[in-house]
C-alpha positions, -999 to +999 in steps of 0.1 A: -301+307-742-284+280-766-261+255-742-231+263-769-234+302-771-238+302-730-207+281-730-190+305-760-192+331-736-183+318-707-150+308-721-143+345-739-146+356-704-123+334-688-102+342-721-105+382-708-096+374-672-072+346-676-089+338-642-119+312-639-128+332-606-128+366-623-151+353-652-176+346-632-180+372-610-179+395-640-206+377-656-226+367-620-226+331-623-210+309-598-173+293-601-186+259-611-211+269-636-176+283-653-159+254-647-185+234-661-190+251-691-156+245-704-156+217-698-183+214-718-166+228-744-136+212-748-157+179-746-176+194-775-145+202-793-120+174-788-090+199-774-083+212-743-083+246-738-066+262-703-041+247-682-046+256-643-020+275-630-013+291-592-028+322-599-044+320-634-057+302-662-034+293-694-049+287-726-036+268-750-032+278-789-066+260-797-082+286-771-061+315-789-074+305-820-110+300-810-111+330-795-095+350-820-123+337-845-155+337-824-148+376-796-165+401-825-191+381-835-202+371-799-202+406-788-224+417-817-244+384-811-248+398-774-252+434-781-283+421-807-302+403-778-294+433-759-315+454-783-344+427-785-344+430-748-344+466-746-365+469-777-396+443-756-394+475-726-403+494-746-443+503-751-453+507-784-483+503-810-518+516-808-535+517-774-574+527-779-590+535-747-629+548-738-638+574-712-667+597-704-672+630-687-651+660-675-629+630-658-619+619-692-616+651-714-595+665-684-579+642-667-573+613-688-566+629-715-536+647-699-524+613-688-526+601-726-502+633-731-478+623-707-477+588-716-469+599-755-444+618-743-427+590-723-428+563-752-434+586-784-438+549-803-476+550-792-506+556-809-541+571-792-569+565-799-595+577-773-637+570-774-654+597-757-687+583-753-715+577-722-723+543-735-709+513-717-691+496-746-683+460-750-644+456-752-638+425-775-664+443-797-652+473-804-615+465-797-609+486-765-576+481-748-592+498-714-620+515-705-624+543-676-656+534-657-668+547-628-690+534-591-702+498-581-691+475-615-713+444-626-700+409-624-678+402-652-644+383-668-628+420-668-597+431-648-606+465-626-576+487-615-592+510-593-570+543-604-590+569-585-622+587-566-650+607-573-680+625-552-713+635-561-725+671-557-759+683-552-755+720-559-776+752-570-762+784-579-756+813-550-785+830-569-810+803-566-801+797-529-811+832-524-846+831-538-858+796-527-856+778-497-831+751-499-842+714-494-836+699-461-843+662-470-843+643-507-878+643-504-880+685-504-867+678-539-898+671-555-906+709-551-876+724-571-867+719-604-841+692-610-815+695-642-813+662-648-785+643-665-776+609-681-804+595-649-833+608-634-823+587-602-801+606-578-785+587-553-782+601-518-766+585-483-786+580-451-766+564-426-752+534-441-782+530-461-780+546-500-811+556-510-823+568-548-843+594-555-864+598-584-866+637-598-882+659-618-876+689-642-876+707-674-841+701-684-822+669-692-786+667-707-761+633-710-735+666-710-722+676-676-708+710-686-743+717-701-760+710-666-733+730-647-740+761-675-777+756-662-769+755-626-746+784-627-776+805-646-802+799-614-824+773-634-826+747-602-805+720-585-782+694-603-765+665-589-725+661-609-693+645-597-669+673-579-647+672-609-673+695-625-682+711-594-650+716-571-641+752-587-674+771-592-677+758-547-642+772-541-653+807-557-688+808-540-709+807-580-723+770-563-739+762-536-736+727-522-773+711-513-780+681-490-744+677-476-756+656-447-772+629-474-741+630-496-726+595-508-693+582-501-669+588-526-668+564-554-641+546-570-629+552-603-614+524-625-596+512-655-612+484-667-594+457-693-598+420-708-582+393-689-560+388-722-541+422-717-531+416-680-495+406-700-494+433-724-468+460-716-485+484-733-514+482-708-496+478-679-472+508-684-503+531-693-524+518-663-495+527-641-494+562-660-527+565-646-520+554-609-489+579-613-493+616-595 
């Protein structure tokens, strides 16, 4: 702040108070910073403005005037900065964001809900897409991505968790003989998604395991559809999975071989670490 406006209101608070020890506590600055600052101000001015007495402060007619002249228009001076301040705590603007998957229509949407209803100032604008899309490129504040992520100058916020599911239908499990090991899999027909390599844990070790079959989707609720109509085994994060295993429509495969769960993150340029609007909406999505 301006030397002369911090001193300008320093001196309307000892002007309040008549009391150089009152002023500053109300304004949480020590007794010599008051002190100092009119001192300032009388230097500045050429007139001295408060005689010390016992018990309190006196000011002169120069102060009376001074203050009489400069009280309103300090106060609306400080009530503006007030509203800048308040105003920069405030998110808004347009925040455009890419996610994939029954993670993002579900869950990430619902987030962008709540967050428009916190700060109703903000714009959405969400990519639902499978591809991996370059940030800078297409102008993506922050991107939901999901498992092991490559090297790269992008910040990752780890907001969440995911499993893998290898699952058949209750009908299918009755007519064929489950598989004991990855390898049985090469014997039932796969519904394949957005990767015809399913990953599998041994031990420590993750293994992939190349499959086979007569249907392919980049849609998970496609390949649960297919899996809940007995046309073979799938492998699809929980978040499509978790409900149909509660009411006994899927049958989880391979338990022993399943992965660790995976971590789910919000990725964003280096360049929006500072940005409120980020930082508020990635703490949205660490939020319960």
């Amino acid at each position: 702040m301006n030397k002369h406006l911090d001193d300008l209101l320093v001196f309307c608070e000892v002007m309040r108070h008549k009391s150089y020890t009152k002023a500053s506590e109300s304004i949480r600055v020590s007794k010599s910073h008051v002190s100092k600052a009119i001192v300032r101000l009388e230097d500045n001015l050429g007139a001295q403005l408060f005689e010390r007495g016992p018990r309190r402060v006196i000011p002169s007619l120069a102060a009376e005037d001074l203050y009489r002249q400069i009280d309103d228009n300090l106060n609306n001076i400080n009530r503006s900065l007030n509203e800048i301040r308040s105003s920069q705590s405030i998110p808004k603007g347009r925040l455009r964001i890419t996610a994939a998957g029954e993670y993002g229509e579900k869950v990430i949407t619902q987030k962008c809900i709540e967050f428009t209803k916190m700060y109703p100032e903000v714009d959405f604008d969400i990519i639902f897409s499978n591809e991996i899309l370059d940030l800078a490129e297409h102008h993506i504040d922050v991107a939901i991505r999901t498992g092991i992520l490559p090297d790269s100058n992008l910040i990752a916020r780890p907001i969440g968790f995911r499993s893998i599911k290898t699952v058949c239908s209750a009908n299918y499990a009755q007519l064929h003989s489950l598989p004991n090991t990855p390898n049985d899999l090469k014997s039932h027909n796969c519904l394949i998604g957005s990767t015809d390599e399913w990953v599998f844990q041994d031990g420590k070790n993750i293994e992939y395991m190349k499959v086979w079959g007569k249907w392919q989707s980049n849609n998970g609720n496609s390949l649960v559809l297919a899996t809940l109509s007995g046309l073979g085994i799938s492998q699809l994060p929980d978040i499509y999975t978790r409900s149909y295993i509660e009411e006994g429509r899927l049958v989880e495969c391979l338990t022993e071989f399943q992965t660790t769960k995976s971590p789910i993150w919000a990725v964003f340029q280096k360049k929006s670490a500072n940005s409120l609007l980020v930082r508020k909406f990635i703490d949205t999505l660490l939020s319960k």
